[in-house]
ZADRENNU-589243 format. One record per residue (C-alpha): residue in three letters; x negated, y negated, z. Coordinates in steps of 0.5 Angstrom, whole numbers, plus 2048, in hexadecimal, padded with zeros to 3 digits. Example, Ala and Ser with C-alpha at 12.3 -4.5 7.8 and 13.67 -1.06 7.14 Angstrom:
2
ALA7E7809810 SER7E580280E 
This chain:
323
UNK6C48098A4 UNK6C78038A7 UNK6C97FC8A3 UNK6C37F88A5 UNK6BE7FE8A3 UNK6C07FF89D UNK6C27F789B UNK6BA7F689D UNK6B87FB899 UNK6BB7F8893 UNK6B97F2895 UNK6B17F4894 UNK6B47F888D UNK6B57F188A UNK6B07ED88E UNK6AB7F388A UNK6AF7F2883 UNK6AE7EB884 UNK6A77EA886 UNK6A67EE880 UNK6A97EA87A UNK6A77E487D UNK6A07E787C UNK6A17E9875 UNK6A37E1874 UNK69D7DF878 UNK6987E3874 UNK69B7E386D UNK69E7DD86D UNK69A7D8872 UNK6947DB872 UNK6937DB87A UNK6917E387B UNK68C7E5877 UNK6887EC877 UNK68C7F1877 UNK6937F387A UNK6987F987A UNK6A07F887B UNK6A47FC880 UNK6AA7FA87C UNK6AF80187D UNK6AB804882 UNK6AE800888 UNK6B280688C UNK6AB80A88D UNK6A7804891 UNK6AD801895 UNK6B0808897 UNK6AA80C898 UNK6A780689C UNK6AD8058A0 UNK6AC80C8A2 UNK6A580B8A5 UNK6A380A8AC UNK69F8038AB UNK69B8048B2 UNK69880A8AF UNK69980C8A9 UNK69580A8A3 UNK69780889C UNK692808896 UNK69380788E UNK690806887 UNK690800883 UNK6987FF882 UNK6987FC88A UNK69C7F688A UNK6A37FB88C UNK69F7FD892 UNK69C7F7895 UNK6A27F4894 UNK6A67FA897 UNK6A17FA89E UNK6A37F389E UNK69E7EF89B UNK69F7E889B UNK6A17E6894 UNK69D7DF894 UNK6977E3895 UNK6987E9890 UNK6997E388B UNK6937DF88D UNK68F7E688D UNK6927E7885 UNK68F7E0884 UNK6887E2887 UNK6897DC88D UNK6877DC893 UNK68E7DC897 UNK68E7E4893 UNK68F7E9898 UNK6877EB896 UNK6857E4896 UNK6877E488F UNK6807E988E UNK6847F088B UNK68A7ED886 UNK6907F0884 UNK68D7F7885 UNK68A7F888C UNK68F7F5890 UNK68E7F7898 UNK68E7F589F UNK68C7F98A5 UNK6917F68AA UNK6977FA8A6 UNK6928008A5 UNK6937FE89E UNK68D80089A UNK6907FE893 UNK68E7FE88D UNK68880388A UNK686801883 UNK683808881 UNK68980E87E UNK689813884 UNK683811888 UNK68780E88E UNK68A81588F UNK684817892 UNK684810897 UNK68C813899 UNK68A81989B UNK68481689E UNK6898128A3 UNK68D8188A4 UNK68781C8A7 UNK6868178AB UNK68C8168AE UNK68C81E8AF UNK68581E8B2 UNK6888188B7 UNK68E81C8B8 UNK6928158B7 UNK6988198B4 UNK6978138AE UNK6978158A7 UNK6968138A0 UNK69A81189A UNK696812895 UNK69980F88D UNK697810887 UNK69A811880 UNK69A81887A UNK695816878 UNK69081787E UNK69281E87E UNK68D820879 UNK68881C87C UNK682820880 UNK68381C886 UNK68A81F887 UNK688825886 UNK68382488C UNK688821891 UNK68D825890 UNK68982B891 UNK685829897 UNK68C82689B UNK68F82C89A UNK68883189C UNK68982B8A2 UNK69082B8A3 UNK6908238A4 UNK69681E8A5 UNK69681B89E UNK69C81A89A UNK69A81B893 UNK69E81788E UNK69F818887 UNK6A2811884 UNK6A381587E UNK6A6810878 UNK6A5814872 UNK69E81186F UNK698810871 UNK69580A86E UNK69980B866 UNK699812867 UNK69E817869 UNK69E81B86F UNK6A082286A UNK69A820866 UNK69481F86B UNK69682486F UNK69582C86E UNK69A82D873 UNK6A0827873 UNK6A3829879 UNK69F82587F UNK6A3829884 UNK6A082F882 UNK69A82C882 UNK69982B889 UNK69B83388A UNK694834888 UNK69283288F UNK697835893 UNK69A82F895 UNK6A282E896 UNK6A582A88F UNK6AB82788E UNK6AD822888 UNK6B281C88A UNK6B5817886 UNK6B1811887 UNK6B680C884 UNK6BB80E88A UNK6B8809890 UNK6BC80E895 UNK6BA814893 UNK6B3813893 UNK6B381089A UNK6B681689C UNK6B281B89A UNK6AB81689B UNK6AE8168A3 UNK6AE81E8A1 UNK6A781F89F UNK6A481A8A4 UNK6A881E8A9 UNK6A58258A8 UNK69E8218A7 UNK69F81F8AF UNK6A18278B0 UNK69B8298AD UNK69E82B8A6 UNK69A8278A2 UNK69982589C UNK69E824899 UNK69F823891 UNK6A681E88F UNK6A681C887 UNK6AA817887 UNK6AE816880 UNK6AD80F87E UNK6AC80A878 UNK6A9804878 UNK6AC7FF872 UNK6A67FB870 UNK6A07FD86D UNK699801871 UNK6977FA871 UNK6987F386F UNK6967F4868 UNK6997FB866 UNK69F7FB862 UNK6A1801863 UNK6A180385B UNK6A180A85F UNK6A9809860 UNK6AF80885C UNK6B4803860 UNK6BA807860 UNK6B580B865 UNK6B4805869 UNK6BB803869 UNK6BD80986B UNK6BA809872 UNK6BC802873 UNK6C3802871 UNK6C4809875 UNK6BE80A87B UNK6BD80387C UNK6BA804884 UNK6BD7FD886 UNK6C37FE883 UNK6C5804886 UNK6C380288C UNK6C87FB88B UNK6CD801888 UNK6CD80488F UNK6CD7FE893 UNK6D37FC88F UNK6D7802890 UNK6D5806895 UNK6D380289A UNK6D87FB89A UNK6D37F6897 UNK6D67F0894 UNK6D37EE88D UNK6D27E6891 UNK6CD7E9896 UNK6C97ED890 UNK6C97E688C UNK6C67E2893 UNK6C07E7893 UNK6BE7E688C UNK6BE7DF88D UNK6BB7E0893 UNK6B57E5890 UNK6B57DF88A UNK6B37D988E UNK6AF7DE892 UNK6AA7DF88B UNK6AB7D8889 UNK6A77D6890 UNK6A27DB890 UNK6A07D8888 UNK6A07D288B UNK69C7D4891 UNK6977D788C UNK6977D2887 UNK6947CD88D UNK6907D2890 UNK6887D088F UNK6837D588B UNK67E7D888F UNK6787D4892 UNK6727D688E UNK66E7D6893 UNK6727DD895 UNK6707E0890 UNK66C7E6892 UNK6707E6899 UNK6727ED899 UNK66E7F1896 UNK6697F389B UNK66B7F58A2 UNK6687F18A8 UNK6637F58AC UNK6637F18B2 
């Protein structure tokens, strides 16, 4: 990958980083996000390398509840996904969906999906239509371990594959469920294997590796255009926070935690190869930190000043219009 390829991804890897702890702050601390809110905090290399590997005039990209990655990986404006965490009208969804239905139709981004595992049924849905059209679009369907024993998994997976659609299934897998473990709620703990069951090429990735998992996403979104897909990819993951902001992670010992940040860090490897193998200056690095850090502090401003829904729109949306 060129230079400014890879500076912009790490640039969107720390934007990703820093848009979370900010939000940790502002909820925990501030009490400006209420509801609801999953961290994406160690998962970055996924959003930003899969993404980046899309096709964003055709193929669609879907996820679950932990979508604040994604929305800012397609290239979201932060100052709107900040002021749809505060509920404001400035919010990418009119501040009408929070922090976990981010979505936004022009960058074929249907979001965040509240409900373990149904939204894969939405992925394979734009998947066939886009077989149906012919278009050459695919889908990037995410979803965590903890959705593959879900009914809805079982069903996507089976009918993509009858079908042989364009989606690119991936399996964001950082170890728990919730507070469980993957090899305590899973008969078969093994996700690639899983997805033999449907007869459908699987491969387990590195998913703290932003060059790997562009890579074989490229790879995938490839086959799906020739009419090999699906496509499974488990992408071996973790997220430092908790399932959700009131989880402490009792489940855990902190030598594990340490563990994965101090040896997988995805943007310190990513800062690592930049450093040595491609010739950037430690300066240049710092100046995107600095950069990414004003960009957050304007997007809590912008959210801050932002003005809550009218109430007289308050049943705007609900019914489609009919004439």
């Amino acid at each position: 990958m060129d230079k400014e390829t890879l500076l912009e991804w790490y640039r969107r890897m720390v934007l990703i980083r820093r848009f979370e702890e900010r939000s940790d702050e502002l909820y925990q601390l501030e009490g400006k996000i209420k509801g609801f809110l999953h961290l994406y905090i160690g998962q970055e290399a996924i959003a930003v390398g899969s993404i980046a590997a899309r096709d964003p005039e055709r193929d669609h990209v879907i996820t679950a509840y932990r979508d604040h990655g994604h929305a800012l990986a397609v290239g979201l404006d932060p100052r709107n996904v900040m002021a749809e965490l505060m509920g404001k009208e400035t919010g990418v969804v009119g501040g009408r969906g929070g922090s976990m239905h981010l979505a936004d139709r022009d960058s074929l981004y249907w979001g965040g999906y509240g409900i373990v595992g149904a939204h894969m049924t939405l992925g394979v849905g734009m998947a066939l239509a886009e077989h149906y059209k012919g278009s050459g679009g695919a889908c990037l369907c995410y979803f965590g371990d903890g959705a593959t024993n879900i009914g809805y998994y079982h069903e996507s997976m089976n009918l993509a594959s009858v079908w042989g659609l364009p989606v690119v299934f991936i399996c964001e897998n950082n170890k728990y469920g919730m507070g469980t473990a993957v090899d305590k709620a899973s008969a078969n703990p093994d996700l690639v294997a899983k997805a033999a069951a449907y007869n459908m090429p699987a491969k387990e990735i590195d998913g703290m590796n932003v060059l790997e998992v562009y890579e074989e996403t490229k790879a995938a979104l490839e086959a799906c255009r020739e009419g090999k897909g699906p496509i499974y990819l488990e992408m071996k993951t973790y997220r430092y926070e908790g399932h959700s902001i009131g989880d402490r992670t009792r489940y855990r010992s902190k030598d594990e935690l340490e563990q994965w940040r101090d040896e997988k860090d995805p943007i310190a490897t990513l800062q690592k190869h930049l450093l040595e193998e491609v010739g950037v200056d430690e300066a240049e690095l710092k100046q995107i930190q600095d950069d990414v850090d004003a960009e957050i502090d304007e997007s809590v401003q912008f959210a801050d000043e932002s003005d809550l829904p009218s109430l007289d729109t308050l049943f705007d949306h609900i019914y489609p219009e009919t004439n």
